[in-house]
C-alpha positions as a printed NumPy array, in Angstrom:
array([[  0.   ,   0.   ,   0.   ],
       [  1.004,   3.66 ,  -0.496],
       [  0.534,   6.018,   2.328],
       [ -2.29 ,   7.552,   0.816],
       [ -3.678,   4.127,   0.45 ],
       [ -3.114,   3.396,   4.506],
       [ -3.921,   6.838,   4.896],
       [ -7.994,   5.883,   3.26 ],
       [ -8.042,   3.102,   4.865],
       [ -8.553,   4.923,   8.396],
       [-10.431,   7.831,   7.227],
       [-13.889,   7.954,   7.734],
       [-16.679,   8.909,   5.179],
       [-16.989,  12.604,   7.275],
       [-13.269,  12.949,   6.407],
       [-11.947,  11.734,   9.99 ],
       [ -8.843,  10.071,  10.376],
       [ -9.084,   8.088,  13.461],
       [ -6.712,   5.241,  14.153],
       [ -6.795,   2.865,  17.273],
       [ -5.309,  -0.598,  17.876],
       [ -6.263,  -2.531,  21.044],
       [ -4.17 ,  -1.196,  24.343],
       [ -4.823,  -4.481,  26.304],
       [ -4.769,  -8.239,  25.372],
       [ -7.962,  -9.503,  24.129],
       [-10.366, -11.706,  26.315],
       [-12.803, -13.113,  23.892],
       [-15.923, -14.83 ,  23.954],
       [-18.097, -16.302,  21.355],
       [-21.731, -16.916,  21.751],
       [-24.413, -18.498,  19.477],
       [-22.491, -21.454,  17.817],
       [-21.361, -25.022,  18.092],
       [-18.095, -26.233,  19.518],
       [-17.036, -26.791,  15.424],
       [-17.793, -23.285,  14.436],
       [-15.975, -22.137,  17.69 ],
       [-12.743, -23.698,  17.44 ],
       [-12.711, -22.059,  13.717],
       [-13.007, -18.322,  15.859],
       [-10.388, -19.415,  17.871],
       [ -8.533, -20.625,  15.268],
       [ -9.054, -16.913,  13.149],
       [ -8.146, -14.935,  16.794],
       [ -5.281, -17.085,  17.296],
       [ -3.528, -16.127,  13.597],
       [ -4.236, -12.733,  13.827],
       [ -2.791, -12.698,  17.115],
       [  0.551, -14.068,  15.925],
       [  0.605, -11.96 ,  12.832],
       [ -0.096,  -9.041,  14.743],
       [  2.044,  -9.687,  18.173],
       [ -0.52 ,  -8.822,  20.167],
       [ -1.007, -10.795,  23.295],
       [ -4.912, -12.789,  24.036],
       [ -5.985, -13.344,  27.917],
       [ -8.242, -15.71 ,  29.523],
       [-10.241, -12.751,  30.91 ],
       [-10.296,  -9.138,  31.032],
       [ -9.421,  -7.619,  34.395],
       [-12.674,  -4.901,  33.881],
       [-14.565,  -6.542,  31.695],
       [-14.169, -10.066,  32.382],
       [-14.617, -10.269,  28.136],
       [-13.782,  -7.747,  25.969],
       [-14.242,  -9.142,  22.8  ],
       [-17.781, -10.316,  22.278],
       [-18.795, -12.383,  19.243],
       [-22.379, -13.113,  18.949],
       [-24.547, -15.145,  16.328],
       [-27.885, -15.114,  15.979],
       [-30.895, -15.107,  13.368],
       [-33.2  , -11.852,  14.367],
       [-31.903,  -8.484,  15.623],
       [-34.494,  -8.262,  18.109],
       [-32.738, -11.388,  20.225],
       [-30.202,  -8.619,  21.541],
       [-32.795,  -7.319,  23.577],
       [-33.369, -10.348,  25.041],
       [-30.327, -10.323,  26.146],
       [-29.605,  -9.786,  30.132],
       [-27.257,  -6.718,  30.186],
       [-26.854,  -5.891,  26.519],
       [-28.301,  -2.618,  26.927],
       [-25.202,  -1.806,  29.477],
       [-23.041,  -2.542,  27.128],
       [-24.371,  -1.053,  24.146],
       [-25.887,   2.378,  24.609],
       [-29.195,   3.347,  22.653],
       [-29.828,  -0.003,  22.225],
       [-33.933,  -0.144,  21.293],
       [-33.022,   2.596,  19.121],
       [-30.16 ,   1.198,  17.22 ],
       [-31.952,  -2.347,  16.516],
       [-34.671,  -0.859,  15.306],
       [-32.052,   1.318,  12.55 ],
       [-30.724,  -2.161,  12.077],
       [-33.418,  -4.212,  11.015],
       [-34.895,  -1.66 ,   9.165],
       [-31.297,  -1.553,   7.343],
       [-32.004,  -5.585,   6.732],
       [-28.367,  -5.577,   8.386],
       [-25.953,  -8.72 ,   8.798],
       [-23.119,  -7.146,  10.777],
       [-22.111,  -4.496,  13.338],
       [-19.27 ,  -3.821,  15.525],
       [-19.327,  -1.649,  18.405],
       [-16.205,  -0.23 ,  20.395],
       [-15.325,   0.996,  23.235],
       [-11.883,   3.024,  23.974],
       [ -9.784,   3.848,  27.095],
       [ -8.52 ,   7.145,  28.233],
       [ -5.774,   6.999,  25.723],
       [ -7.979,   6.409,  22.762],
       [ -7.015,   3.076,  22.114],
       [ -9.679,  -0.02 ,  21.936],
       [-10.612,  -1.491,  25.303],
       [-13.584,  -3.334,  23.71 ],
       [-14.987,  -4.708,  20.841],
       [-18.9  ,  -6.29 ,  20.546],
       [-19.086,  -8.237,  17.057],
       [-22.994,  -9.078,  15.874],
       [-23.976, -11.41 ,  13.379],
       [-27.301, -11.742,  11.993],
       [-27.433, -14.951,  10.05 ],
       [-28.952, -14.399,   7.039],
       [-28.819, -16.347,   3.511],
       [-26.197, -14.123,   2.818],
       [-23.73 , -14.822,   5.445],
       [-24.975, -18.408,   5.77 ],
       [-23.778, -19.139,   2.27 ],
       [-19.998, -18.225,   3.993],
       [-17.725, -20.713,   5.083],
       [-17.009, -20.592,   8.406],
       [-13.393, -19.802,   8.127],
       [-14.034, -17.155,   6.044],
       [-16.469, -15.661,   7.471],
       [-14.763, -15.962,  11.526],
       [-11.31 , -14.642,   9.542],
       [-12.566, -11.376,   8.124],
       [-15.212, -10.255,  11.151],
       [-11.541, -11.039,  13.472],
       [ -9.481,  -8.619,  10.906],
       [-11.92 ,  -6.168,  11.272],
       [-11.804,  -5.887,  15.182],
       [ -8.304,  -5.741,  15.635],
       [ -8.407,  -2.411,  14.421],
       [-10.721,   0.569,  14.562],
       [-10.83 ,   0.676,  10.411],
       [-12.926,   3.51 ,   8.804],
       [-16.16 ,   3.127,   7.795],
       [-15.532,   2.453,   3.926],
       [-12.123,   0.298,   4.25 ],
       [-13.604,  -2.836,   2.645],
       [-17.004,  -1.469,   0.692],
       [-15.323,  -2.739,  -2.361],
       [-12.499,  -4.889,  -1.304],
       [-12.639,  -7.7  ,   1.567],
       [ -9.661,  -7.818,   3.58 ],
       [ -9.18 , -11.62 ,   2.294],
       [ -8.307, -13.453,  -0.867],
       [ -8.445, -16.952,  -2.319],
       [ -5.019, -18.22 ,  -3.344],
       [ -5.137, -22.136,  -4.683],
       [ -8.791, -22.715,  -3.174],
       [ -8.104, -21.409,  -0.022],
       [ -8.729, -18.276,   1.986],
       [ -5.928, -16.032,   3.041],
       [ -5.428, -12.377,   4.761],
       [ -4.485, -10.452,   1.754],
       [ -0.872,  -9.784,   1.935],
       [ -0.529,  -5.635,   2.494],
       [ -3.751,  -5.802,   5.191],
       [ -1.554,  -8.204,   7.234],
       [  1.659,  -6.154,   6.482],
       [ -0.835,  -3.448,   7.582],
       [ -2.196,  -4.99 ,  11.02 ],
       [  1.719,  -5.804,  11.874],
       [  3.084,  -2.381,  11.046],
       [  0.   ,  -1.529,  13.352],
       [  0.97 ,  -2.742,  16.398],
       [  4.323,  -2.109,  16.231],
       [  5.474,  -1.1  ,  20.061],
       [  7.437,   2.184,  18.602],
       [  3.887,   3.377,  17.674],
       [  1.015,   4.63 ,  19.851],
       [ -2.228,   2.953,  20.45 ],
       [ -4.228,   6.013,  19.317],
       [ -3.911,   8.656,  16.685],
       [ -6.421,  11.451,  14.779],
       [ -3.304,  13.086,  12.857],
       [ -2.932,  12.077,   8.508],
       [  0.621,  12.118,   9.805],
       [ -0.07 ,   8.829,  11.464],
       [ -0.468,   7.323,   8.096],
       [  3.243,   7.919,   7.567],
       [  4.588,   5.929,  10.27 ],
       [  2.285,   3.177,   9.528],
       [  3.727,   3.578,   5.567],
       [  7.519,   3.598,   7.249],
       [  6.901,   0.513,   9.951],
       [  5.441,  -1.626,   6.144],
       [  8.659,  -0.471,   4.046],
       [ 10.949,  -1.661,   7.425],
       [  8.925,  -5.038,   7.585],
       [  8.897,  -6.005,   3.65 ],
       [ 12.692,  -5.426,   4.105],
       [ 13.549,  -7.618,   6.359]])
């Protein structure tokens, strides 16, 4: 990628740059499917882990879980859910904007003092759509996606993944991307273009070693 490239891929539709990586390892949980479809999670938030550097937890020390992966088949289960509503703010409001959107997916964060992501709620709304995904593609991409607070329009016309010989991969520069990410030299947080620089600099460092 170029650094205007990197630059796009954190700038909102408004015109925002806003980058944040997680600041603390990830605790995650995964409700709503069988022990198959959960190993193949575990298997996506494993690799991205490695790639990336970052370090996973059993449990968060404030939020027992901060990343939340939930799969269901109606938006309206969330409010059935005990609690949801603490976690998500404007809750009735936003399920009703998202099943009158016909909706698959959201993601919801949550950020500490320092900008960076504390928490990450991932929903899934199985619909033909997304049902006609294999599982490994599907767990791969929604795991890319919430390792880093991405602007709005970063995959509209491009998924993060790509099929080399029959079988799904991380394209190449997104995963050079996500490692230059979490580089240590770099902080958690940024709202400055600039930041798009160093991101550019950390990629040309990695693809020469």
């Amino acid at each position: 990628m170029t650094a205007e490239e990197i630059e796009a891929m954190f700038t909102r539709a408004d015109g925002q740059f806003v980058f944040a990586r997680w600041g603390r390892p990830i605790a995650p949980v995964i409700f709503g499917v069988q022990e198959e479809t959960l190993q193949v999670v575990k298997g996506a938030l494993e690799a991205v882990a490695v790639l990336s550097g970052h370090k996973m937890a059993e449990t968060d020390m404030e939020l027992g879980s901060n990343l939340m992966v939930f799969f269901f088949s109606d938006w309206a289960e969330l409010l059935d859910v005990k609690g949801m509503d603490r976690l998500v703010p404007d809750l009735d409001p936003l399920v009703a904007k998202l099943t009158e959107a016909e909706a698959n997916q959201y993601r919801f964060f949550r950020f500490d003092e320092a900008g960076a992501i504390k928490a990450c709620f991932v929903f899934l709304r199985m619909d033909a759509q997304l049902a006609e995904i294999d599982a490994q593609t599907l767990a791969l991409s929604q795991i890319v996606q919430s390792y880093l607070l991405w602007s709005d329009t970063a995959f509209r016309d491009q998924s993060p993944l790509a099929i080399v010989e029959g079988t799904t991969i991380l394209r190449p520069d997104v995963a050079d991307l996500i490692r230059a990410a979490y580089d240590p030299v770099l902080p958690a947080a940024a709202k400055d273009r600039s930041h798009a620089l160093r991101l550019f600099a950390r990629v040309q460092v990695g693809e020469a070693q």
